[in-house]
N, C-alpha and C positions, 0 to 999 in steps of 0.2 A: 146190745147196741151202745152200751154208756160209754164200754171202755172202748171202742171202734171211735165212738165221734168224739172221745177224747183226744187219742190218740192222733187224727184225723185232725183236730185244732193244734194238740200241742205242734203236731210237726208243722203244721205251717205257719204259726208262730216263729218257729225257730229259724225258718228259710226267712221268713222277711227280717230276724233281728240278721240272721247271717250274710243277708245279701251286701254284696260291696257295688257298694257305691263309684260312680263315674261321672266327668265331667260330659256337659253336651257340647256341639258344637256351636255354641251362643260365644259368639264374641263382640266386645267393645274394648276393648284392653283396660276395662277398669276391673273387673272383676272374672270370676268363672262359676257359671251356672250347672248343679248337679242333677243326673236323671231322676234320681229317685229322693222322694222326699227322708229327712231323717228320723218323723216320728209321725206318726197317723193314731190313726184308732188300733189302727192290729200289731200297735206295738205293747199295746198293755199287756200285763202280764193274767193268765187265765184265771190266775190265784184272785183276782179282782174283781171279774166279772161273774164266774159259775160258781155256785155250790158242786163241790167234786166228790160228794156222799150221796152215792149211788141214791142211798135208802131215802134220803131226802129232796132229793131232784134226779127220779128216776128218767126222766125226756133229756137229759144235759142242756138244760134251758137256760139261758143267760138272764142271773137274777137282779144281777145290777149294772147294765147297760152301758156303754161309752160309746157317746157320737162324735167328740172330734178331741185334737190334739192338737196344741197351737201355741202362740203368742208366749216363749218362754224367755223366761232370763237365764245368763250368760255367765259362766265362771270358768278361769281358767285355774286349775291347782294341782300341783304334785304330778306334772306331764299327761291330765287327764282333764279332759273337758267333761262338765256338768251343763246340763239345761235342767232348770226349775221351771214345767210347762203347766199350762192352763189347759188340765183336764174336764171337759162338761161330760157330765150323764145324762142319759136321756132323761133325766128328771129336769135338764135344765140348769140344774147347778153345777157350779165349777170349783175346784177346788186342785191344787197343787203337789205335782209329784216328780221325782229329783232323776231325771237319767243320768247314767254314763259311758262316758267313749275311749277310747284308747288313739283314734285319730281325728275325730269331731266331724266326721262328715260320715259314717254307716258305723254301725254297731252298737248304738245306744240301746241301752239296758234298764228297765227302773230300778230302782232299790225296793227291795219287799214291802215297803209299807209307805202312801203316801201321806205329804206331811199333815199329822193332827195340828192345827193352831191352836195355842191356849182361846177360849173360849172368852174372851175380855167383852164381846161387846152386845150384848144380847139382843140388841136391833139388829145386826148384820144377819144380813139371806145369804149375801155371794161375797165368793171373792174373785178376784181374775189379777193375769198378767203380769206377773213382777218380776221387779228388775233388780241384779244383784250388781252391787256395788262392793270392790274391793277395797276397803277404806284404811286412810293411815293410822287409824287408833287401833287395827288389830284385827276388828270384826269383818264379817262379810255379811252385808246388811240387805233385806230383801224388802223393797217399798214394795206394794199391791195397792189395787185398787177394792175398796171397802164397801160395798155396797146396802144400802136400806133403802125400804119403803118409806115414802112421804107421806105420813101420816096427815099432811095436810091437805092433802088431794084424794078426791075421790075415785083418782084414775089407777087403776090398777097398775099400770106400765109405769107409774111414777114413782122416780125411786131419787135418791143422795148418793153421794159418792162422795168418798175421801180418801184419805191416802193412810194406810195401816203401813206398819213400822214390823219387820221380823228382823232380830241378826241370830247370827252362828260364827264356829270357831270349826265346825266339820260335818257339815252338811249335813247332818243327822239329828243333834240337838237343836230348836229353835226357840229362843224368846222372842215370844212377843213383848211391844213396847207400845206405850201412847200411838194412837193415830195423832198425824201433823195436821196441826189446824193453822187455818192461814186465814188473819181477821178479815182483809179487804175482800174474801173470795169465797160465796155460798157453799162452792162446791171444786172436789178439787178429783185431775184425772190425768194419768201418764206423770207420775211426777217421780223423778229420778233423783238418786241422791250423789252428788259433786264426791269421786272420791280421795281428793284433799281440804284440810280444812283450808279456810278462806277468811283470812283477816281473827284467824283462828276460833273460829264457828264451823259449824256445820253449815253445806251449801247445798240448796236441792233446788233443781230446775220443776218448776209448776207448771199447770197450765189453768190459769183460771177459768171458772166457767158459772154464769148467773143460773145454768140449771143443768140438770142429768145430759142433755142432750145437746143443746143450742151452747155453744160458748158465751152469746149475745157480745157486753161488753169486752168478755175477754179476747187482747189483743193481740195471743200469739203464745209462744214460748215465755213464760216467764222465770226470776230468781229472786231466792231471796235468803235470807241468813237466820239462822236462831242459835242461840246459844247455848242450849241444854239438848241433847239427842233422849234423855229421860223426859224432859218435858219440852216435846217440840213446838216449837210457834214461832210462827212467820208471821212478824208485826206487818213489815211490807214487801212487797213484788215489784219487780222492774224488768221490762218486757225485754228478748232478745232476740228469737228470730220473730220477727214480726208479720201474721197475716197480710199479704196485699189481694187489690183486684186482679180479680182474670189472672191469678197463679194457681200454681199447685196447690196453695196453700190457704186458698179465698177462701170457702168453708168453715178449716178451722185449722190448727196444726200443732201437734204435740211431741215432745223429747220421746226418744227409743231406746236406743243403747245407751248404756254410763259414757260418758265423755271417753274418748281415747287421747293421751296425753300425747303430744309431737313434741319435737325440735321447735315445729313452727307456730304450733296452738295446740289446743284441745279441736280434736275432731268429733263433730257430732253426727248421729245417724238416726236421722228423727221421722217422724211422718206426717203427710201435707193430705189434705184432704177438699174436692171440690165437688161440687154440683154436677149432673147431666141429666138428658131426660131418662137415664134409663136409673138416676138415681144416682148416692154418694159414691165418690171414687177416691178408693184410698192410694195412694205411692208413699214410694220413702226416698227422701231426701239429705244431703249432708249440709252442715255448714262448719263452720270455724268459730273459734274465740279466741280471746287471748291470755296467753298462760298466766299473766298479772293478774288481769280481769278477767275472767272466766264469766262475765255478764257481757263482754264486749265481742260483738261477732266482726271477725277480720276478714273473714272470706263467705262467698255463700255464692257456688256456682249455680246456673241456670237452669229450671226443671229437675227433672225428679234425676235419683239415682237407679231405685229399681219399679218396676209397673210389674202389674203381672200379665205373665205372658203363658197362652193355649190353656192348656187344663186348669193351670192357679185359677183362670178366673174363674172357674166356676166351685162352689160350692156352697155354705149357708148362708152365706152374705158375698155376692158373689161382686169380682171385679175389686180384690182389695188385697194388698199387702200391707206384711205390718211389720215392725220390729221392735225388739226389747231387751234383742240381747247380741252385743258381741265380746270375741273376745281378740286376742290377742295373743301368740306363744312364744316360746323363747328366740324364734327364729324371724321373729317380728312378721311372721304370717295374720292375716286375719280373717276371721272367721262370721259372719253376717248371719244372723238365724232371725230370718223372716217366714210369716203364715202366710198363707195365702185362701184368701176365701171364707176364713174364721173355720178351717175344718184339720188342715196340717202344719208342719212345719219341713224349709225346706234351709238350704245353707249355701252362700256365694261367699268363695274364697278369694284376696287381694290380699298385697302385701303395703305395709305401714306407707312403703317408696310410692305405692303408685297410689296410694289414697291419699297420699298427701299430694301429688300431682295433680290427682284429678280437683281436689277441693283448692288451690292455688292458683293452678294454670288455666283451669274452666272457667269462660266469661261470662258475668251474672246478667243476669236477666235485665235489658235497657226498657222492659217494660210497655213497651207499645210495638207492635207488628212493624211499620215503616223502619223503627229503628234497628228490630228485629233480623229483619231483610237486612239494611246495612251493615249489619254486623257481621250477617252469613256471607255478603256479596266480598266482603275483605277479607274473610278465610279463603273464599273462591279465588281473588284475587293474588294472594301472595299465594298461592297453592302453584297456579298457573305459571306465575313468575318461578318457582323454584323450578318445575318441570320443564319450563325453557331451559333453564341455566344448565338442565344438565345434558342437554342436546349440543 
């Protein structure tokens, strides 16, 4: 029976790494939604989950379990796309493992071993979700998020979070570096690193947060400067997409993908989070900055970019997309790798032309329903007028 339900796994492994991938019929003309997600749980490889000696796992009993596959960062290099995903085991912890694609929407592959971090910080339990930034000094640097228990709390569920530092040169060697400590900010989560320097410093978009969970005072997207990538620290933060009421983004809202550099700014693709009664709801949102200021947002269209939709919403956390990684290829196509439901990951393709359209020419949010209405009643309005004109 061993080698029967071997056999019986390896081959369907192989069908889901070989399946190709197709767009659905979901249209807005900003982007294209694909049927099949790019990485799940039964894209791991078997070498990970079973002991494959007969003598020692005679049932082919899976000894080291994987429930989902999600939240990766984005690298574009050598006409091959990489995602760095946020693998959890059913132990709960999550730890990082490197695919790759020959077209970046089916065929992702892991590499035989995911990645060991050097072992720097002996409080850390977890890690998750990080974000690769192609940087002008050379490296390709991977922020995560750094997680401990609160030793000051009696609550088990209480934990810290901060921002851990990996770079590389070929996705296979990693140093780790200092976690970024940011003095004004207890705790620190989604924090991406700027990849140009900026008044010739390192620039990493934060999101402050007074505890693990609640943002409390922090008021959004934040940035801020340090001058050592060895010894990182962020003396202060200055806030850029900023939480409002009754938005996407009331809750809380934090940086996703690395900045994408335009003509017209840095495009961001970040995600907004709010309340309902059935609980948080996550979307992803874009906005702009300015290629000088890279702290100054010049555009930021209305509501979300992507929600999830039919199946995304359901799974461990269900009703939530998320992102962390894009990229961008020679053909200035671009590539969107969002989870949905904290269990997969799935990819919405647009090109540089039309996300720069949509972040430019989409009108921002006037903030109150009456105004709301007005705003839609004068698309109504000149819409109508052109369809006379052409009668």
């Amino acid at each position: 029976m061993f080698k029967e339900d071997y056999k019986r796994q390896l081959s369907r492994y192989e069908e889901i790494i070989d399946r190709k991938n197709k767009k659905t019929d979901f249209y807005n003309g900003i982007y294209d939604r694909y049927e099949y997600p790019v990485l799940t749980r039964d894209h791991i490889p078997l070498t990970w989950k079973y002991d494959l000696n007969p003598e020692t796992n005679p049932y082919f009993m899976e000894r080291l379990g994987v429930n989902a596959v999600f939240n990766a960062g984005a690298v574009y290099l050598d006409g091959k796309y990489y995602l760095v995903a946020r693998i959890e085991g059913n132990d709960r912890k999550s730890f990082f493992g490197v695919a790759v694609s020959d077209n970046g929407v089916d065929g992702f592959r892991f590499m035989d071993y995911p990645i060991l971090l050097e072992d720097t910080c002996a409080e850390e339990t977890n890690v998750y979700d990080m974000r690769l930034t192609k940087h002008e000094d050379g490296y390709i640097y991977g922020i995560f998020c750094s997680e401990s228990k609160d030793t000051k709390s009696g609550d088990l569920s209480a934990a810290i979070a901060a921002a851990g530092i990996v770079r590389t040169k070929d996705m296979v060697n990693w140093e780790r570096l200092p976690n970024l400590k940011t003095l004004r900010s207890p705790q620190q989560r989604n924090v991406v690193l700027h990849p140009e320097f900026v008044d010739g410093k390192y620039a990493f978009y934060t999101r402050p947060m007074d505890d693990f969970i609640d943002t409390g005072s922090g008021g959004g997207v934040g940035f801020g400067l340090c001058d050592d990538i060895m010894n990182p620290v962020i003396d202060e933060e200055i806030i850029t997409s900023k939480r409002k009421y009754h938005t996407i983004t009331e809750a809380k809202n934090g940086a996703g993908a690395v900045p994408i550099k335009t003509d017209k700014g840095f495009i961001h693709i970040a995600h907004g989070v709010r309340n309902t009664a059935a609980g948080l709801r996550y979307v992803i949102y874009a906005f702009a900055t300015d290629l000088k200021e890279p702290s100054k947002v010049i555009a930021e269209p209305s509501g979300f970019l992507i929600a999830p939709l039919g199946e995304e919403r359901i799974g461990d956390v269900s009703n939530v997309v998320f992102t962390n990684g894009a990229v961008v290829n020679e053909n200035n196509e671009v590539f969107i790798y969002y989870a949905s439901s904290d269990t997969r990951l799935h990819v919405a393709t647009t090109t540089i032309d039309r996300l720069v359209d949509y972040v430019f020419h989409t009108p921002e949010d006037p903030m109150r329903s009456v105004l709301c209405v007005q705003q839609r009643c004068e698309l109504i309005k000149k819409n109508l007028e052109f369809l006379d004109s052409l009668e």
